[in-house]
N, C-alpha and C positions, 0 to 999 in steps of 0.2 A: 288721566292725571297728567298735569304738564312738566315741565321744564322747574328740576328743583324743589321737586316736593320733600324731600328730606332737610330740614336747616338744622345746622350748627348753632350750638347753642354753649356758651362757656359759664358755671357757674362758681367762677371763680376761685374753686381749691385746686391746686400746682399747674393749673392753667389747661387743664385735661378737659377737654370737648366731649358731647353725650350728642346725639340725632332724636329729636322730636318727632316722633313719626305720627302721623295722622292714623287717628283712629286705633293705634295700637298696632297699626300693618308694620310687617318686618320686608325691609329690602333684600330679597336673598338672590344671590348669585348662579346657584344651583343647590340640588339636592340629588345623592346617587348613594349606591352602596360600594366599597368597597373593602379594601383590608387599610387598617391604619398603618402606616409607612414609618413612623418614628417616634420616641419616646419610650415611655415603659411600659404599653401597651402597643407595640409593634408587632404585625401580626395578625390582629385581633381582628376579625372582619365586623365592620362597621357601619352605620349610615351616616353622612356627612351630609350636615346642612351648613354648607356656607354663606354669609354673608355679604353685602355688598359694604363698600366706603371703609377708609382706613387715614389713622389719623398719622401715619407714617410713611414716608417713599423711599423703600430700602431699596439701594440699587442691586443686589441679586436677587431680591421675589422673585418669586416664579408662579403668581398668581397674582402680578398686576394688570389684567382684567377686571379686576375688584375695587380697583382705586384709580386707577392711570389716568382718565378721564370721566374723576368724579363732580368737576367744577362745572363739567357740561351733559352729565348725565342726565337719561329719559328713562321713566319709569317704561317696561313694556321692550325696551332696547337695552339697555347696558344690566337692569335687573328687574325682577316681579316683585311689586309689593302685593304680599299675600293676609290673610288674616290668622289669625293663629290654628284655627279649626282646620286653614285648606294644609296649612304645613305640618301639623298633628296625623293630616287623612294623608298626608303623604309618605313623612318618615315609618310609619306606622304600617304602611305597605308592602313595603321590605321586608316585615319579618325577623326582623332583626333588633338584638335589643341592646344594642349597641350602639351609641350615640356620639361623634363627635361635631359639635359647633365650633365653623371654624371662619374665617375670611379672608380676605380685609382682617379687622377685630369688632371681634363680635360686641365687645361690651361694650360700643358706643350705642345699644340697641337693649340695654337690660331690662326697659319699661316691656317690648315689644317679645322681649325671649320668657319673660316672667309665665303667664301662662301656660304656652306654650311646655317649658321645661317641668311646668307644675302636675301639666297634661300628661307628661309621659312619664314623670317619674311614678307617678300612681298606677302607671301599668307596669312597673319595675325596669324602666330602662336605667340602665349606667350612661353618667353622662359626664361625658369631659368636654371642656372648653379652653381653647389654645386660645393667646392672649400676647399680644406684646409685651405689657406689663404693665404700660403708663397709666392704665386706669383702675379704680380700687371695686373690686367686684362689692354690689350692695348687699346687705345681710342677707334678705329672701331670698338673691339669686344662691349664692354661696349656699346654702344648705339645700339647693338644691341639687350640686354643681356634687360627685365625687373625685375629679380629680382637674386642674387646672394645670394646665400643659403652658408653662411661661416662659417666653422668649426674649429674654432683653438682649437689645439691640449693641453690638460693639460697632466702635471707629470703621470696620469693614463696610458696614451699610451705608456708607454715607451722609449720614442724618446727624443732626446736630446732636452735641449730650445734653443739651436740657430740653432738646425733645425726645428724645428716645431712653432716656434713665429718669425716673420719678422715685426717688428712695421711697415715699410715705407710700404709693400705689405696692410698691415691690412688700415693704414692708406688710403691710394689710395682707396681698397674698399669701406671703409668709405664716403670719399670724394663722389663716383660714387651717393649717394644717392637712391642707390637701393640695399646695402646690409643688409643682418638680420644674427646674430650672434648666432651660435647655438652652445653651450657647451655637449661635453657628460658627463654624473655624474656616477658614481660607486660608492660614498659615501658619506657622510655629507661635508668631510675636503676639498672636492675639491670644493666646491663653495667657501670657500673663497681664493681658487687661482684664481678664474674668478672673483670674485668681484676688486682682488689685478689688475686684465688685463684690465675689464671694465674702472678701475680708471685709470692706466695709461692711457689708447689711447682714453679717454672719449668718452666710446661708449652709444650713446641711453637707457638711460633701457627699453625704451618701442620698442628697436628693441635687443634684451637678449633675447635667446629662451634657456629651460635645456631642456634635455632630458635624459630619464633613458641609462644605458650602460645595455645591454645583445641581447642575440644571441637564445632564447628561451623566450617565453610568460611568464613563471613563474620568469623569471628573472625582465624582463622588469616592469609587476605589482607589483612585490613588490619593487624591489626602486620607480617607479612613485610613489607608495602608499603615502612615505615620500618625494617625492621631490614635489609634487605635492605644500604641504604644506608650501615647502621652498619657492615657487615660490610664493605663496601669501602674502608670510611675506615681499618677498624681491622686489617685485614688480615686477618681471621675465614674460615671457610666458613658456607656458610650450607644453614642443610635444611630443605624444606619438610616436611611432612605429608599425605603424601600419600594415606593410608588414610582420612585426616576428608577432604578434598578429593575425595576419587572417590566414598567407601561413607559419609562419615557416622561419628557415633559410637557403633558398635556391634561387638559380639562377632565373630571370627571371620573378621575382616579388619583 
């Protein structure tokens, strides 16, 4: 497969892009087990299928491998397009029946994940799906899906707001009744951009997850230090990171 087998495709609702994958093949990044690092299943030892391509460039990722150089990406070099059976015989290897899909974002890929997710939930796996937010999970997926790990994007990433906040996407998640909303924090000023977001799209506070921003353990404990505090003042949950905390920031953990 050459140069660009994955295309962009816009079908015109809030301007949110989906990948047309040939044959049903998913672009995946890697696949590994570990423990889940963050949210309300922190802890939880896991198998992680991530994804490749992301319709977002937040300047502190720490899994821009997945997108950095998606404009000139090679199947076979930057990711494996697999078919659903080979990524089924693989998560499925582990032993583990623990499932998080993650990326890039995954739901530019929901034709290609349908199966797949169909496949294992029939062997009883739990499956959560971490998500920026900007796209609206489709109904098949979501009843497949128990818990959607949503990330929307503050002023800190860099990225513009009407690419990185989609109310009607957020919305939709909201609705599914299986999403929890996890902010990343850098500093004091940015919760009350999330508080200004919670209010619009009246989300839950008791599904409000903060989480510190850093890419290294020393970064991470000292803002938790402080955010830790905001999160009791303000009724929030709070998540550490616990993959930079144990392993560091690197692939495959």
């Amino acid at each position: 497969m050459g140069l660009h087998p994955f295309r962009h495709t816009n079908p015109g609702v809030g301007g949110e892009k989906k990948i047309q994958t040939p044959d049903r093949k998913l672009p995946v990044s890697e696949i590994f087990l570990s423990i889940q690092g963050e949210g309300v299943h922190a802890g939880t030892p896991s198998v992680f299928l991530r994804t490749y391509f992301c319709n977002l460039s937040c300047t502190w990722c720490d899994t821009k491998y997945t997108w950095l150089n998606q404009a000139e990406s090679k199947e076979g070099v930057d990711y494996k397009s697999l078919e659903a059976r080979e990524v089924v015989r693989q998560i499925s290897g582990f032993h583990c029946g623990h499932l998080v899909v993650t990326g890039g974002e995954p739901l530019l890929h929901q034709e290609a994940l349908l199966p797949i997710l169909s496949d294992l939930k029939q062997n009883g796996f739990f499956i959560e799906v971490e998500t920026n937010g900007t796209m609206a999970p489709e109904p098949g997926l979501t009843a497949l899906v128990d818990c959607f790990n949503v990330s929307p994007k503050t002023s800190n990433s860099k990225v513009e707001q009407r690419l990185r906040v989609r109310e009607a996407s957020l919305s939709a998640l909201l609705r599914s009744r299986k999403a929890w909303f996890k902010f990343v924090i850098s500093e004091p000023a940015d919760i009350k951009e999330v508080e200004e977001l919670v209010g619009e799209l009246e989300l839950p506070q008791d599904r409000v997850i903060l989480m510190p921003e850093g890419t290294d353990a020393e970064a991470v404990l000292s803002r938790g230090a402080w955010l830790a505090g905001a999160c009791e003042e303000k009724g929030y949950r709070f998540s550490p990171r616990l993959q930079i905390l144990l392993f560091g920031n690197r692939r495959g953990t």
